[in-house]
N, C-alpha and C positions, 0 to 999 in steps of 0.2 A: 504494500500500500504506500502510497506515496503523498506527503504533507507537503501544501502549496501553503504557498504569499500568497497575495495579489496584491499590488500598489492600487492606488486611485480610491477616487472617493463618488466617482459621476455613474450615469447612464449605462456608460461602454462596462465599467468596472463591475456596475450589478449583472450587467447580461453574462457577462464572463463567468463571474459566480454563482449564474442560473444556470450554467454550462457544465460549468466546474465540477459541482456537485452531483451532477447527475452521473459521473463516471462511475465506472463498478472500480474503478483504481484510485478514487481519491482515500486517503487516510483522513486527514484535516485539513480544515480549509481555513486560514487566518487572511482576514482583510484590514490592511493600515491605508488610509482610517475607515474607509467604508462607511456608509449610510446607513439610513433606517431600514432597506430592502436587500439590503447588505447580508445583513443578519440572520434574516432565514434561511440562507446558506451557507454557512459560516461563521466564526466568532473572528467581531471587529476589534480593532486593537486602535485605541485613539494616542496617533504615532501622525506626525506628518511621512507623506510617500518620499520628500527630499531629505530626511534625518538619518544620514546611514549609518552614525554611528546606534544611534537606538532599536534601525532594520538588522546590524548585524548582533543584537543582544537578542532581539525577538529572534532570530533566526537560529540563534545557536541554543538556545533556552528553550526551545519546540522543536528541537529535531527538524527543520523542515530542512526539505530536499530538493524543492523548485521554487524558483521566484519569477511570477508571470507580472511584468511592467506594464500600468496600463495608459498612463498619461506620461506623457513628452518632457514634460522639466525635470525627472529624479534620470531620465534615458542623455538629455543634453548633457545635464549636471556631472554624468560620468558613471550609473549604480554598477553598469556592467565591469566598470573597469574596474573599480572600487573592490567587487565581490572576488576580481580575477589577481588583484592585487594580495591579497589579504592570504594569506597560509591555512587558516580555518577554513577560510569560506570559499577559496577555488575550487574547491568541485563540486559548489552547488549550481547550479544551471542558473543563467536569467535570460528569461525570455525576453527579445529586447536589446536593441544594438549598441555595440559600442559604442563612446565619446566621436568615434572621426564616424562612424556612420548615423550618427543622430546630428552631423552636422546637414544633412538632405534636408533639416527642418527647421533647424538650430542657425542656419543662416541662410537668408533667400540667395543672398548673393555666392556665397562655394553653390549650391545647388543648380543657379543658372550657370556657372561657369562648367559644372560636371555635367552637364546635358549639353551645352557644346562640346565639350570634349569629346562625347561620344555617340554624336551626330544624333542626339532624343530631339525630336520636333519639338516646338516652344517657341514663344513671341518672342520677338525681338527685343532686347534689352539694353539699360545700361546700370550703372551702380554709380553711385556720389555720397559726396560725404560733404559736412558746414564746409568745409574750402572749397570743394568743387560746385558749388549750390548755383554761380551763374552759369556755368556751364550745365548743367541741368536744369536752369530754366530753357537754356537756348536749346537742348533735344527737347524739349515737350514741345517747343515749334516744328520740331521737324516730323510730327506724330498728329494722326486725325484723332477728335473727341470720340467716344469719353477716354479718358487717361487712368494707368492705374500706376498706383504709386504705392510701394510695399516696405516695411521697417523692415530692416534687413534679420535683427534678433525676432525671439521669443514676443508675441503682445498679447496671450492669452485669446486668439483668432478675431484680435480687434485692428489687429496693425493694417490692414489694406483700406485702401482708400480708393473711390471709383470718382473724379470729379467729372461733370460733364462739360463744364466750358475750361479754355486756357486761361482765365483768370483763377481761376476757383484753384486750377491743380496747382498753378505758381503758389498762391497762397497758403496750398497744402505742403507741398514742399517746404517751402520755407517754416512754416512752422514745426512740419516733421524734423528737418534737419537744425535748424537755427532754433527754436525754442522748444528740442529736444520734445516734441506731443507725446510719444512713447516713452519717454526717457533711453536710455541705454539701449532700448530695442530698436529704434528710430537714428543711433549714429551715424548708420547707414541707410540709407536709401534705394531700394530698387523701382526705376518706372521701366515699364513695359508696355507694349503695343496691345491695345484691345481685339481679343479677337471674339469675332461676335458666333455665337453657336448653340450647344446646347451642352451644360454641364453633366457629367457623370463621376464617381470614383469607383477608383478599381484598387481591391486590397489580395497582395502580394506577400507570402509568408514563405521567410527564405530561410537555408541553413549555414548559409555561406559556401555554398555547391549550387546545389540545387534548388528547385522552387516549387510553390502549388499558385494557383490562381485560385482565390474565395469568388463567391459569390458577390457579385456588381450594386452598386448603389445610386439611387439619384437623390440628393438630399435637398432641403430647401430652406435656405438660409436665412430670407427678409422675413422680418418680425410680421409686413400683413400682407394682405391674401392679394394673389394678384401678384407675388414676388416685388413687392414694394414697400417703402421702408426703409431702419433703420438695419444694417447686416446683425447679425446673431450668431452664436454659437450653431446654432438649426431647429428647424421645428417642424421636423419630421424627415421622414425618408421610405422608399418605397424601394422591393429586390424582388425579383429580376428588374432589368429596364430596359422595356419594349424596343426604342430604338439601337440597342447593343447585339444587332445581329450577331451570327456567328461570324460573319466574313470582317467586320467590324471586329470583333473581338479578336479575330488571329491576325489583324494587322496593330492589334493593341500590344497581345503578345510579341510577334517579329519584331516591329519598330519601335516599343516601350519597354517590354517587361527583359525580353533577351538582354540589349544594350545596358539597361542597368545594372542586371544581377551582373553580367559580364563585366560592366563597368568599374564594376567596386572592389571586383575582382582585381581587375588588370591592377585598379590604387593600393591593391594589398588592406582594402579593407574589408576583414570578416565580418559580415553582415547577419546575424543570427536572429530572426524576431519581423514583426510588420511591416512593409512600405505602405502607404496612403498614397496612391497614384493619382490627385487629384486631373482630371482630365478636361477637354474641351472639343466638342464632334463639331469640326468645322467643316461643311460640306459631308462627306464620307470622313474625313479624317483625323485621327487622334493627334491632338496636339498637348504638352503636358502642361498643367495652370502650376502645379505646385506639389511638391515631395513631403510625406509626412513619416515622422520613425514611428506611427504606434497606428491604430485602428481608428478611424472614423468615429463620432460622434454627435448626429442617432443614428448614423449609419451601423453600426455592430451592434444596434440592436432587432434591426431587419436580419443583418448578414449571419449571425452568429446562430438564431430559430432556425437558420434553412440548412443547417450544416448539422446531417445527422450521425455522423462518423464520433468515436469519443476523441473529446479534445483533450485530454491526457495523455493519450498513443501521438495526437500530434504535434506535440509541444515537444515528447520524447523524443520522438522522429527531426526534428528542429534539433535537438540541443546535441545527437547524438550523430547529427549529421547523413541520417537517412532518410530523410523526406520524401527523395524519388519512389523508395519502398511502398511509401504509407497511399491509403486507397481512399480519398474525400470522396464522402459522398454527398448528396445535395438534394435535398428536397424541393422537388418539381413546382411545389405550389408558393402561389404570391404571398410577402409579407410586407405588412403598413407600420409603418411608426407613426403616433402622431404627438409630437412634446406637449406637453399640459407648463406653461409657463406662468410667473406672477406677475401681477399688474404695476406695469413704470419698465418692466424688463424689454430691451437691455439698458435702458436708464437707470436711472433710480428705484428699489421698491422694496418693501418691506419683507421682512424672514419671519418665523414665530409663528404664522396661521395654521388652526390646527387645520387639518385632512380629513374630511368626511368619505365614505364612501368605498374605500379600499377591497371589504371583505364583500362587497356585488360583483366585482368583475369576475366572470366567471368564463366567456370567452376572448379571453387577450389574456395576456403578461404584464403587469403594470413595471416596470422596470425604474427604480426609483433614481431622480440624481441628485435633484438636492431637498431631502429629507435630511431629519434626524427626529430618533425619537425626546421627549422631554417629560419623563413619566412614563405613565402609560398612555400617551396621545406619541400619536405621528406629525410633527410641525414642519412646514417648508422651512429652508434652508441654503437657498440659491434663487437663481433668477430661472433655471430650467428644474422643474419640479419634478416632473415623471413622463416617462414614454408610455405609453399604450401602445403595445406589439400584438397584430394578429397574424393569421396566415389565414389563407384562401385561398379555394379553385380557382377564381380570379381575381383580379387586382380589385375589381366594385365589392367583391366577399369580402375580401380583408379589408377596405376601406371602412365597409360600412359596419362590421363588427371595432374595430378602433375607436370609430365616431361613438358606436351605441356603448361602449363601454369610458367613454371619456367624460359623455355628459352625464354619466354614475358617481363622479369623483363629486367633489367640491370644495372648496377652499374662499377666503377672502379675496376677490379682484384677480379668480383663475383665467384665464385666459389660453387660446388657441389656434391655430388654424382650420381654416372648414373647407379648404379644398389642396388639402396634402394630396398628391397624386392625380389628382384631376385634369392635368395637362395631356398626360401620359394616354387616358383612358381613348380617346379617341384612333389613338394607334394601333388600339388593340382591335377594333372594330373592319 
């Protein structure tokens, strides 16, 4: 039997733990810090996910034998290297790549330089910093609207910027770089060329050999309906996605996922753990938006339902370097997420509202992100509160099981979208 970690505290981190659990090979399951929906599969340990010195107490103090990474800052931070460093703790596995492969995330700017390198489709680009800033006014003249301008570090998926006129983006510049808008995240600057399409992510689980391809995502990121608004962490996500043929997907493979793993290869970087292939279908063609080291989020909580193989054989198969072996299987039928968020999110808004509802859902997965318990009540605890995951024969099944189990929840100024997936449905027709 074998005792897992999981880092994280969100969405992705409870579906993993709804995963986790279900193994016929888990021993224990310990989540630092994990949520209120956390807990049902596991015992949470209120530990931040970037404390290694207190991860490597809990780890040696519980026997555990795996550590599965689920959010991006304890992967930048270094935990892989950390565990690989340490005498005690090198041979416990982390799922989750090293310091130079968590820079795919950890900086837009190495990321567009490794995709020229090795010829991955991608807008056009440049990189500036406060010194270069009028020369980065003068390429946004050389770029049609809208403009996108990206903080080079870490902004918690707040750092991009889409302006639509050349006044706005100067103005955005300038204050990303000259009055530091992101702090430290924003020293750098990446603008890039809008390419206009249709988004998808594709999530890619490597062992530093070889590869598997998960199951595809379309998520949806503006706070209101209509993909309008302020951007967001996401608020909902829909797997399969209709427009991801198969001839589209092997030119995703050939010309994205090859060149990478091979890529990181060639840099002599072991890559053991998730890519987030964030993508762009321009015309027929995949072009790449952007590299993530860990899983989508609410995308793994579509991806993760459909994946009916046990995720303990393939995490094994990752750490132990036989992934080609191991046999994903995938569940044929559509899955919905749809975020239940609080009100002012992503502005301002309130934590502490207790959570009505929970023990109705009876077709969906309520997958918590920012809960905590406070007593015996369930209280929000973020600005994205809970996913509502179904699956269906078709994508309208799982749509309208998500909807009918979201308007079961309740909370103070809950809040949602009502036409997650809705784009999609006419494709399928």
């Amino acid at each position: 039997m074998i005792n897992i970690l999981l880092l994280g505290s969100g969405g992705r981190e409870c579906a993993f733990a709804w995963k986790i659990s279900q193994s016929r090979r888990l021993g224990k399951l310990y989540i630092a810090p994990g949520n209120a929906g956390t807990q049902q599969y596991g015992t949470n340990v209120p530990i931040p996910d970037t404390d290694f010195d207190a991860i490597k107490t809990l780890v040696l103090e519980n026997n555990i034998n795996m550590v599965v990474v689920g959010p991006e800052a304890p992967l930048v931070k270094g935990i892989h290297d950390f565990f690989l460093e340490d005498e005690k703790l090198k041979n416990i596995p982390v799922i989750g790549p090293k310091k130079d492969g968590a820079q795919l995330e950890g900086s837009k700017d190495f990321s567009k330089q490794f995709m020229q390198r090795h010829n991955i489709p991608t807008a056009r680009y440049r990189t500036f910093t406060k010194e270069t800033l009028t020369e980065g006014i003068k390429f946004l003249e050389t770029l049609q609207p809208p403009y996108v301008l990206k903080a080079d570090g870490l902004a918690a998926g707040k750092g991009v910027v889409i302006p639509e006129t050349l006044e706005e983006a100067k103005k955005e510049l300038s204050d990303m770089l000259a009055n530091a808008r992101f702090g430290e995240a924003s020293a750098k600057v990446v603008i890039e060329e809008f390419l206009k399409g249709i988004e998808l992510s594709v999530f890619v689980l490597s062992d530093g050999n070889s590869y598997k391809i998960l199951p595809e995502a379309k998520d949806y990121k503006r706070i209101g309906e209509g993909d309008t608004g302020l951007n967001t962490g996401g608020m909902g996500a829909v797997s399969p996605v209709p427009f991801a043929t198969s001839e589209f997907m092997k030119n995703v493979e050939e010309q994205i996922v090859v060149p990478t793993i091979s890529g990181l290869k060639k840099e002599g970087i072991i890559y053991k753990g998730f890519i987030f292939i964030g993508l762009m279908k321009v015309g027929n063609k995949p072009f790449v938006i952007e590299y993530n080291c860990r899983m989508g989020d609410p995308e793994t909580e579509v991806v993760i339902p459909r994946m009916k193989s046990d995720i303990i054989d393939l995490f094994e198969a990752t750490a132990k370097e036989n992934l080609n072996e191991y046999k994903l299987e995938i569940d044929q039928r559509f899955a919905s997420t749809v975020m239940l968020v609080a009100g002012g999110y992503p502005g301002n808004y309130d934590k502490g509202k207790e959570i009505y509802g929970l023990e109705k859902i009876k077709d969906s997965i309520a997958f918590h992100a920012g809960t905590k318990h406070q007593g015996n009540t369930i209280v929000t605890n973020g600005g994205r509160v809970i996913a509502i995951t179904s699956l269906g024969g078709t994508l309208d099944e799982a749509l309208n099981k998500s909807y009918g189990s979201a308007s079961k929840i309740s909370y103070e100024k809950k809040y949602y979208r009502n036409d997650i997936g809705k784009d999609l449905i006419p494709l399928l027709h």
